[in-house]
mmCIF file of the N, C-alpha and C atoms, coordinates in Angstrom:
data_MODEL
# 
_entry.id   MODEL 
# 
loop_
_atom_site.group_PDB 
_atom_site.id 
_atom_site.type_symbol 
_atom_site.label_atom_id 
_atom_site.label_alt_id 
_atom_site.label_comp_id 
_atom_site.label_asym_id 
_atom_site.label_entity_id 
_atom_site.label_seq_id 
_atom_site.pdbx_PDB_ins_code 
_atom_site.Cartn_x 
_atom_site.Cartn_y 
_atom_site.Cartn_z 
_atom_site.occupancy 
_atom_site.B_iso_or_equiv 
_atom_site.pdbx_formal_charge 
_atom_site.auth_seq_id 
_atom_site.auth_comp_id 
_atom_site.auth_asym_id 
_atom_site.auth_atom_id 
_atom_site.pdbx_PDB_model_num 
ATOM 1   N N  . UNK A 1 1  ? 116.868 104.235 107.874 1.00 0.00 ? 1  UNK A N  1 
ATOM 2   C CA . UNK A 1 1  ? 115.759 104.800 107.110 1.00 0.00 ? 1  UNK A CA 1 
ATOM 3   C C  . UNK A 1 1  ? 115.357 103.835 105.994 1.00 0.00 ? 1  UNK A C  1 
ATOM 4   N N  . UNK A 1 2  ? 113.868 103.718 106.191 1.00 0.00 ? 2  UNK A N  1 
ATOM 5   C CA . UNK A 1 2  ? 113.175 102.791 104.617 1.00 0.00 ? 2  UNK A CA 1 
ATOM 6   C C  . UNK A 1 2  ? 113.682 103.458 102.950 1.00 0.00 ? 2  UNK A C  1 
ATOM 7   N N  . UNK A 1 3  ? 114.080 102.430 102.309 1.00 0.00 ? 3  UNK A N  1 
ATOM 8   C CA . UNK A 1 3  ? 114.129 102.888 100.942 1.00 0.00 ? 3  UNK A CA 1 
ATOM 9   C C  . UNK A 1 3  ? 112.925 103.909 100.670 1.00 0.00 ? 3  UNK A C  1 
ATOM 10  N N  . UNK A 1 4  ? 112.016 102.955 100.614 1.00 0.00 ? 4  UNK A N  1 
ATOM 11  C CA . UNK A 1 4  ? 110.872 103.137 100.065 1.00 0.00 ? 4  UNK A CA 1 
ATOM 12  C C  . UNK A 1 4  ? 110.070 104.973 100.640 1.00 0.00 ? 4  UNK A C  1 
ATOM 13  N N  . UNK A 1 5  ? 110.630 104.890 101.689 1.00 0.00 ? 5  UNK A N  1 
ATOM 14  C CA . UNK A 1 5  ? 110.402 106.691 102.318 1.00 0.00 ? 5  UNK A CA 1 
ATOM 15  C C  . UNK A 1 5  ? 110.316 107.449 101.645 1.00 0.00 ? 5  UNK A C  1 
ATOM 16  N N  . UNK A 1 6  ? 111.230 107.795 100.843 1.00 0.00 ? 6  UNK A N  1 
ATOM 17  C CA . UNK A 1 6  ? 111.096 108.518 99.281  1.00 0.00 ? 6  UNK A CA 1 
ATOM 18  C C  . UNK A 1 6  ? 110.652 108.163 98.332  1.00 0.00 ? 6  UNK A C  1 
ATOM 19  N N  . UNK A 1 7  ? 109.901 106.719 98.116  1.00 0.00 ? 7  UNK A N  1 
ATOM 20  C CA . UNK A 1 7  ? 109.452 107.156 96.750  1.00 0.00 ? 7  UNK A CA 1 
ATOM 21  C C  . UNK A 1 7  ? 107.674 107.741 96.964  1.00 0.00 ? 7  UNK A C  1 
ATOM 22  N N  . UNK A 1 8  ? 107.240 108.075 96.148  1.00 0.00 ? 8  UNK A N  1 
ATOM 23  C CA . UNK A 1 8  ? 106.193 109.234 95.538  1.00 0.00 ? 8  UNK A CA 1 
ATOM 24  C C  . UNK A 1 8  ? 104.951 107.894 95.780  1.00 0.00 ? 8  UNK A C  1 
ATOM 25  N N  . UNK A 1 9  ? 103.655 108.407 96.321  1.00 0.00 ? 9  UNK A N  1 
ATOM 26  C CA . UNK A 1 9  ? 102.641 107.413 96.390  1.00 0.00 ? 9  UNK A CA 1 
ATOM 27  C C  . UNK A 1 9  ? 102.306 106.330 95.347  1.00 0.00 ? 9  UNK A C  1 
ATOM 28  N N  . UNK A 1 10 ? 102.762 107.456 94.467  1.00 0.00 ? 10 UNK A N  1 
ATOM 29  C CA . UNK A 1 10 ? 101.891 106.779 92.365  1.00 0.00 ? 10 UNK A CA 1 
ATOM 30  C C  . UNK A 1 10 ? 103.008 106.073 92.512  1.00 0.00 ? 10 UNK A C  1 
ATOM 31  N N  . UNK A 1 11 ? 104.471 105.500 93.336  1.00 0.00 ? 11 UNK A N  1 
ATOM 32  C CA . UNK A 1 11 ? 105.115 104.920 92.634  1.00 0.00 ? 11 UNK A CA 1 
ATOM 33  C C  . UNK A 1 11 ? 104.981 103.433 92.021  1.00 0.00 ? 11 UNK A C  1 
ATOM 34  N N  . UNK A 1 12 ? 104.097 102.645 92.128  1.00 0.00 ? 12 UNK A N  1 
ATOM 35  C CA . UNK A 1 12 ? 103.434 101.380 92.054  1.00 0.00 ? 12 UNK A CA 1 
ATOM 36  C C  . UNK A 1 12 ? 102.301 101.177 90.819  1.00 0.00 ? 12 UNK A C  1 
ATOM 37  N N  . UNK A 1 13 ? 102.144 102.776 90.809  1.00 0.00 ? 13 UNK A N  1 
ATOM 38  C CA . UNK A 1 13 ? 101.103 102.779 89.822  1.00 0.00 ? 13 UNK A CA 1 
ATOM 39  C C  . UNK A 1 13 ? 101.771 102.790 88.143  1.00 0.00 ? 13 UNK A C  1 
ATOM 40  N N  . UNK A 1 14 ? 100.827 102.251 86.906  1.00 0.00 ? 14 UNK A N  1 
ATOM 41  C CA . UNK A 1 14 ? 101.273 102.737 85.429  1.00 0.00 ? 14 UNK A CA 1 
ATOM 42  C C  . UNK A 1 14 ? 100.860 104.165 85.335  1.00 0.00 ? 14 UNK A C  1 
ATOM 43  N N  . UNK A 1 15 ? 101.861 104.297 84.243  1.00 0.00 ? 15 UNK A N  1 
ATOM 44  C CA . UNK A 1 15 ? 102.642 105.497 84.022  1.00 0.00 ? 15 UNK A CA 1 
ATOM 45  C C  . UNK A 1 15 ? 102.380 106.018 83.021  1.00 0.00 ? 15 UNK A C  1 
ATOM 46  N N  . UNK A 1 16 ? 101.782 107.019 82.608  1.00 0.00 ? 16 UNK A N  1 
ATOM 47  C CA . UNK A 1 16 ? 101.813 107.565 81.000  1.00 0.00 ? 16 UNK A CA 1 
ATOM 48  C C  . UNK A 1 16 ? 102.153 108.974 80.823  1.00 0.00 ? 16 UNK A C  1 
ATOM 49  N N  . UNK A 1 17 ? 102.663 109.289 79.883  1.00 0.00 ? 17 UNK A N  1 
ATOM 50  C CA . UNK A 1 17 ? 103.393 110.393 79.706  1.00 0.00 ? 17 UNK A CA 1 
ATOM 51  C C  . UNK A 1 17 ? 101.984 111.600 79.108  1.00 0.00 ? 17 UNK A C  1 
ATOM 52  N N  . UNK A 1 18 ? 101.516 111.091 78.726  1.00 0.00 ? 18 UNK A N  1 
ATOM 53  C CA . UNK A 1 18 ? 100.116 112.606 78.272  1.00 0.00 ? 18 UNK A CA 1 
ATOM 54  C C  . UNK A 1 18 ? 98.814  111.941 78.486  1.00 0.00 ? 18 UNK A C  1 
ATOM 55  N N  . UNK A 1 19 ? 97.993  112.653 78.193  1.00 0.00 ? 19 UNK A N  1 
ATOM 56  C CA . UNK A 1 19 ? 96.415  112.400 78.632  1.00 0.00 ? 19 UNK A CA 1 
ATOM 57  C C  . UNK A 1 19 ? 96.337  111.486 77.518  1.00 0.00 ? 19 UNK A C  1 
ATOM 58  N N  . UNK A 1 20 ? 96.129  111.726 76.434  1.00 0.00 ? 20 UNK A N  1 
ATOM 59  C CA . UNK A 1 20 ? 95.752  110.794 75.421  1.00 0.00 ? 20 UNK A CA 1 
ATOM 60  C C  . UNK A 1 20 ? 96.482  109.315 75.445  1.00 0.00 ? 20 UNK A C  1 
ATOM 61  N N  . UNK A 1 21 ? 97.650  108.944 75.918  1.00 0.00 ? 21 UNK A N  1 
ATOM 62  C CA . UNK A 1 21 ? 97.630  107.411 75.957  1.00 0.00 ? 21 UNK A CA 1 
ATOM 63  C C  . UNK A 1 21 ? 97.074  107.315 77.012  1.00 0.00 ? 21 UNK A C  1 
ATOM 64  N N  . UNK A 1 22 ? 96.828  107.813 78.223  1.00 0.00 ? 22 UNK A N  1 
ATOM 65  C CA . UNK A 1 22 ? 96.073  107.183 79.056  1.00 0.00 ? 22 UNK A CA 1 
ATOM 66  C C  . UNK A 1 22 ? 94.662  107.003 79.135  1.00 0.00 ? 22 UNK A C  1 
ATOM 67  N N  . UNK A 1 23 ? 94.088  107.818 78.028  1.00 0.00 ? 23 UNK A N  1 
ATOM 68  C CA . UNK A 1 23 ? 92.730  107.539 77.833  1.00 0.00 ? 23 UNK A CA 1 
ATOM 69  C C  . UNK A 1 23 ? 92.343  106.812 77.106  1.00 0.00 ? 23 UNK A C  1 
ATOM 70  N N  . UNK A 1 24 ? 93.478  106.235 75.637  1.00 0.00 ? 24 UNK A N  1 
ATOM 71  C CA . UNK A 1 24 ? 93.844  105.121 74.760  1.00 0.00 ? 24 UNK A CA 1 
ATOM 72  C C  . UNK A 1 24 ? 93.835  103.765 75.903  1.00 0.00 ? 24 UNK A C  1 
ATOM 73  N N  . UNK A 1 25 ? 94.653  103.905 76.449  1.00 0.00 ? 25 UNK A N  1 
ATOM 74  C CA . UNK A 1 25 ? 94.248  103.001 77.483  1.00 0.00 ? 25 UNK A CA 1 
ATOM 75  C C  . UNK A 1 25 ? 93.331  102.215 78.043  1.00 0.00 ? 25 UNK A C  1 
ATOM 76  N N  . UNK A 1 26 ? 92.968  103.339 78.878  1.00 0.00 ? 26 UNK A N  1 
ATOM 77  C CA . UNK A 1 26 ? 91.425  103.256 79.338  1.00 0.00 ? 26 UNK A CA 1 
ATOM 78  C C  . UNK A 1 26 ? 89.974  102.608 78.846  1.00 0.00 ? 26 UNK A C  1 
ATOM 79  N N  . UNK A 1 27 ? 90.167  103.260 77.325  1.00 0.00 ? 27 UNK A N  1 
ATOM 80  C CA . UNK A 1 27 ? 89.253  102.627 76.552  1.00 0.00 ? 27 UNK A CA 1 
ATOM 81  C C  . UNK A 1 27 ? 89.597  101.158 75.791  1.00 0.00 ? 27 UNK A C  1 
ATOM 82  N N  . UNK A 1 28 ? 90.455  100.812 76.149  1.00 0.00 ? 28 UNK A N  1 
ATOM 83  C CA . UNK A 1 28 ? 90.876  99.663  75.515  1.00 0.00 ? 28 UNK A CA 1 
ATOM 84  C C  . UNK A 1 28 ? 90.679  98.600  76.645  1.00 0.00 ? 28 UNK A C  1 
ATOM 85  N N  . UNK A 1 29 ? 90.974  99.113  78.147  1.00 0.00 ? 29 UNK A N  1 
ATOM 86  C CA . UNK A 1 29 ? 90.713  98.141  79.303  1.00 0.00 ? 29 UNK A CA 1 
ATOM 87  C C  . UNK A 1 29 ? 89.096  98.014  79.115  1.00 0.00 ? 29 UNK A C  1 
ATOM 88  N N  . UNK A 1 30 ? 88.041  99.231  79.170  1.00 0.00 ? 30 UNK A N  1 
ATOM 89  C CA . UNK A 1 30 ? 87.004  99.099  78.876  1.00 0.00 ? 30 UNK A CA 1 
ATOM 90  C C  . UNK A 1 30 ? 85.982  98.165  77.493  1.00 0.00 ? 30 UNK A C  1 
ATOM 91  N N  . UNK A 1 31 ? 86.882  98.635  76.216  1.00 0.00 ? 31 UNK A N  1 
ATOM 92  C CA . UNK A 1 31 ? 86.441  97.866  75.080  1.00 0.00 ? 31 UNK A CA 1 
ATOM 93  C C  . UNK A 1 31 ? 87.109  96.104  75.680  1.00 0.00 ? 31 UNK A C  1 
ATOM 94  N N  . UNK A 1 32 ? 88.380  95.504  75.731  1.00 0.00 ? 32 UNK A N  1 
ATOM 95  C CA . UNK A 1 32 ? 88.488  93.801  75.876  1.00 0.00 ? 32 UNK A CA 1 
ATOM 96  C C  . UNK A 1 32 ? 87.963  93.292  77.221  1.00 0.00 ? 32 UNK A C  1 
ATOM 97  N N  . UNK A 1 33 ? 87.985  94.060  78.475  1.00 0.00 ? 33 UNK A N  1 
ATOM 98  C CA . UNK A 1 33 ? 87.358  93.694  79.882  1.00 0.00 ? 33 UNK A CA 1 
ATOM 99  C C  . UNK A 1 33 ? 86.539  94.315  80.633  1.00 0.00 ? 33 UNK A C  1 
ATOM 100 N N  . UNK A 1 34 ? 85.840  95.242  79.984  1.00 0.00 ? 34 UNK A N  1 
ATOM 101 C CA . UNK A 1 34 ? 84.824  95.987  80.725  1.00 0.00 ? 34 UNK A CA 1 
ATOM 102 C C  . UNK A 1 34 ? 85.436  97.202  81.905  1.00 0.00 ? 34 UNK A C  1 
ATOM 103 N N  . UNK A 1 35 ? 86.092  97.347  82.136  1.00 0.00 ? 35 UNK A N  1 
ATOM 104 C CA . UNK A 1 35 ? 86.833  97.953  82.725  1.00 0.00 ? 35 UNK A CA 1 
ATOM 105 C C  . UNK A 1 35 ? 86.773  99.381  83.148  1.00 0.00 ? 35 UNK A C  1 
ATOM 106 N N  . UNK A 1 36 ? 85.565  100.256 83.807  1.00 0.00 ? 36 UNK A N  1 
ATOM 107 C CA . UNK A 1 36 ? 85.606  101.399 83.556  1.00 0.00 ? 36 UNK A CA 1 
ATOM 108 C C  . UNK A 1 36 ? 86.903  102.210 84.357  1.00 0.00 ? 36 UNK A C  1 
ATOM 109 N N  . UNK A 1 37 ? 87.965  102.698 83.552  1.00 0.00 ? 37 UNK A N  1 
ATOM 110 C CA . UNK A 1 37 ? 88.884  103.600 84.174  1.00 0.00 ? 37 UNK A CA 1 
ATOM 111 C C  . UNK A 1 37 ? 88.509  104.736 83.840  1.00 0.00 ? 37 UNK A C  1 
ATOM 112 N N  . UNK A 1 38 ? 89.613  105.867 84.340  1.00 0.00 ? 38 UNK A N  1 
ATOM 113 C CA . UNK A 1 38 ? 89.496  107.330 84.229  1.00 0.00 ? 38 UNK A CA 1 
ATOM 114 C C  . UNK A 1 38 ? 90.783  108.166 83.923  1.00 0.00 ? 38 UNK A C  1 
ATOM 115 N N  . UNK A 1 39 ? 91.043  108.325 83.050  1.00 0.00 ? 39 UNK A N  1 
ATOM 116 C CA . UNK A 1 39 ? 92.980  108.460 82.919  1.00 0.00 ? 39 UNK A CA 1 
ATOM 117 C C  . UNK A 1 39 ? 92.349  110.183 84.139  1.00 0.00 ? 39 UNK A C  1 
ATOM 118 N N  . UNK A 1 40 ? 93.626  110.832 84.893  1.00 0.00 ? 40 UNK A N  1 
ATOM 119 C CA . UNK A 1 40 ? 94.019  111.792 85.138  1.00 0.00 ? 40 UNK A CA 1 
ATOM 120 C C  . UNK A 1 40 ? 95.894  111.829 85.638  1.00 0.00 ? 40 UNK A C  1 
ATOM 121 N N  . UNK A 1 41 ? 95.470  113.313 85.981  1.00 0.00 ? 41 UNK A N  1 
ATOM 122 C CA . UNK A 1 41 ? 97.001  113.616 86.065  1.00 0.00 ? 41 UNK A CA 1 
ATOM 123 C C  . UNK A 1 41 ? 97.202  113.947 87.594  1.00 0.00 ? 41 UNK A C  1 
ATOM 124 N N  . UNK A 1 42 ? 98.536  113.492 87.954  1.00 0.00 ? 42 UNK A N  1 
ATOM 125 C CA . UNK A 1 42 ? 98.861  112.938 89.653  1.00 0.00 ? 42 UNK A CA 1 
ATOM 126 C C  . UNK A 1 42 ? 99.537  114.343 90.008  1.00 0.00 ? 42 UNK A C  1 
ATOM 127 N N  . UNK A 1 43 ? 98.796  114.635 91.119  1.00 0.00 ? 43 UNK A N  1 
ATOM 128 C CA . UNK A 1 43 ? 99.382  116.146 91.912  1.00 0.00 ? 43 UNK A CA 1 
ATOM 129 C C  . UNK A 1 43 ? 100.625 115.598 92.253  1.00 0.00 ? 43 UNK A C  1 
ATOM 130 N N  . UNK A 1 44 ? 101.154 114.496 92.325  1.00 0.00 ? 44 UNK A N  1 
ATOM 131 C CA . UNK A 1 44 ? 102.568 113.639 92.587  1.00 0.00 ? 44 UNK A CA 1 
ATOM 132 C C  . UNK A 1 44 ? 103.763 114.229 91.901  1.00 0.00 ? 44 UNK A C  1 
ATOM 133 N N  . UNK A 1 45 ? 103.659 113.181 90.728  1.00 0.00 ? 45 UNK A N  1 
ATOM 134 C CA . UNK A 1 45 ? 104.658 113.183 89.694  1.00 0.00 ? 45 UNK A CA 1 
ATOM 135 C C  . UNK A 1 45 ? 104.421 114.023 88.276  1.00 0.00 ? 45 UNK A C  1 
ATOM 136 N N  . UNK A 1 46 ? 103.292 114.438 88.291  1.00 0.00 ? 46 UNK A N  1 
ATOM 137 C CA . UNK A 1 46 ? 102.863 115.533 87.335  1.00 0.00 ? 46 UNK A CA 1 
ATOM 138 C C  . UNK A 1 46 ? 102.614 114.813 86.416  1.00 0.00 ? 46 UNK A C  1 
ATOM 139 N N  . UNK A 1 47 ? 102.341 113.482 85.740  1.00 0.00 ? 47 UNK A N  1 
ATOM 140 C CA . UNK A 1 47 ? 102.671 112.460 84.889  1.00 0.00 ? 47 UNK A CA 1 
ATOM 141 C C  . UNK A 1 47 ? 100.691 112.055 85.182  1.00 0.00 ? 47 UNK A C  1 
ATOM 142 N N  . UNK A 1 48 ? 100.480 111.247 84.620  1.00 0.00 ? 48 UNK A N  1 
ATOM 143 C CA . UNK A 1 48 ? 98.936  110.175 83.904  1.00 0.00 ? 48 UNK A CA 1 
ATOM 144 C C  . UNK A 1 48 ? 98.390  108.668 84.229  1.00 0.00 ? 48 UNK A C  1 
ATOM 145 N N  . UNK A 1 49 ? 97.820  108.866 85.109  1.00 0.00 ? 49 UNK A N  1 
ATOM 146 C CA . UNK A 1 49 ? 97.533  107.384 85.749  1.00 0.00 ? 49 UNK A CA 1 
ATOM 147 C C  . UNK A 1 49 ? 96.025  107.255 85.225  1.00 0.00 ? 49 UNK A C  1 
ATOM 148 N N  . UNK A 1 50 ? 95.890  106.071 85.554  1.00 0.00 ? 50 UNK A N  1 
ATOM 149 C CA . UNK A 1 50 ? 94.479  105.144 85.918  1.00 0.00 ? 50 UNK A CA 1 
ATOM 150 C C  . UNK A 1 50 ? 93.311  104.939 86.908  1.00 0.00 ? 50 UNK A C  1 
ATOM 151 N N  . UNK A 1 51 ? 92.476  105.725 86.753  1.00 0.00 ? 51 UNK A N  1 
ATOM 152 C CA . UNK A 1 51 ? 91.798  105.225 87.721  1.00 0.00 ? 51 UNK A CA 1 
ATOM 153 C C  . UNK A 1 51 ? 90.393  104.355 88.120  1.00 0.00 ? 51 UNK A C  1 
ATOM 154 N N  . UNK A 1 52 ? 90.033  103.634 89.222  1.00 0.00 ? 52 UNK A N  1 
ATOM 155 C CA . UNK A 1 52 ? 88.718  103.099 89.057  1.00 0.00 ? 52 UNK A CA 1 
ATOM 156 C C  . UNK A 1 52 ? 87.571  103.463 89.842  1.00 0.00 ? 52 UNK A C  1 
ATOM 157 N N  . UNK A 1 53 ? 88.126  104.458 90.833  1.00 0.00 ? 53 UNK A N  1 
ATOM 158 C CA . UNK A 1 53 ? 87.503  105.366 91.116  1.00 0.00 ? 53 UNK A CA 1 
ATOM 159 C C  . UNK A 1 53 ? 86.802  106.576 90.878  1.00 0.00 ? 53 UNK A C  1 
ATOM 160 N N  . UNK A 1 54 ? 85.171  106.441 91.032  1.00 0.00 ? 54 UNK A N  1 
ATOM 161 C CA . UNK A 1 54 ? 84.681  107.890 90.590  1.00 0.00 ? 54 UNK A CA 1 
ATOM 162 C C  . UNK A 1 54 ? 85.049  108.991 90.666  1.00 0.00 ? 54 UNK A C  1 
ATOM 163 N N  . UNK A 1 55 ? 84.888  109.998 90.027  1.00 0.00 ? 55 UNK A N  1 
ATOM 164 C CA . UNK A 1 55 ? 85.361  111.824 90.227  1.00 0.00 ? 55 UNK A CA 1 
ATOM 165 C C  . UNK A 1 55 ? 84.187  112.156 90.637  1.00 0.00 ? 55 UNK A C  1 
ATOM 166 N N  . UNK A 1 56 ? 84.001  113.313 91.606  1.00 0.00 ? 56 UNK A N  1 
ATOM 167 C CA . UNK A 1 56 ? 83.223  114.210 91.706  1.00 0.00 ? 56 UNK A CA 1 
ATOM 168 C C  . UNK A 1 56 ? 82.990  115.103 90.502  1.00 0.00 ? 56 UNK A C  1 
# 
């Protein structure tokens, strides 16, 4: 069996513990590189990622 079998999709992805650093974030990738992200929270790990993909 692969290690990797178990780990969680987001596992590759950054990590933030509440909405607000990840939207601290976000706007900071946006303010030095233009960067439009989207902080939300992962039906995964229950935890705050990045994204660069639009929301409906």
């Amino acid at each position: 069996m692969n290690e990797d079998s178990d780990a969680l999709p987001c596992a590759e992805k950054m990590v933030f513990d509440n909405q607000k650093d990840a939207q601290s974030t976000a706007l900071a990738a946006d303010w030095q590189h233009g960067a439009s992200l989207k902080a939300y929270q992962c039906r995964y790990c229950h935890l705050w990622h990045l994204s660069s993909q639009p929301t409906d």
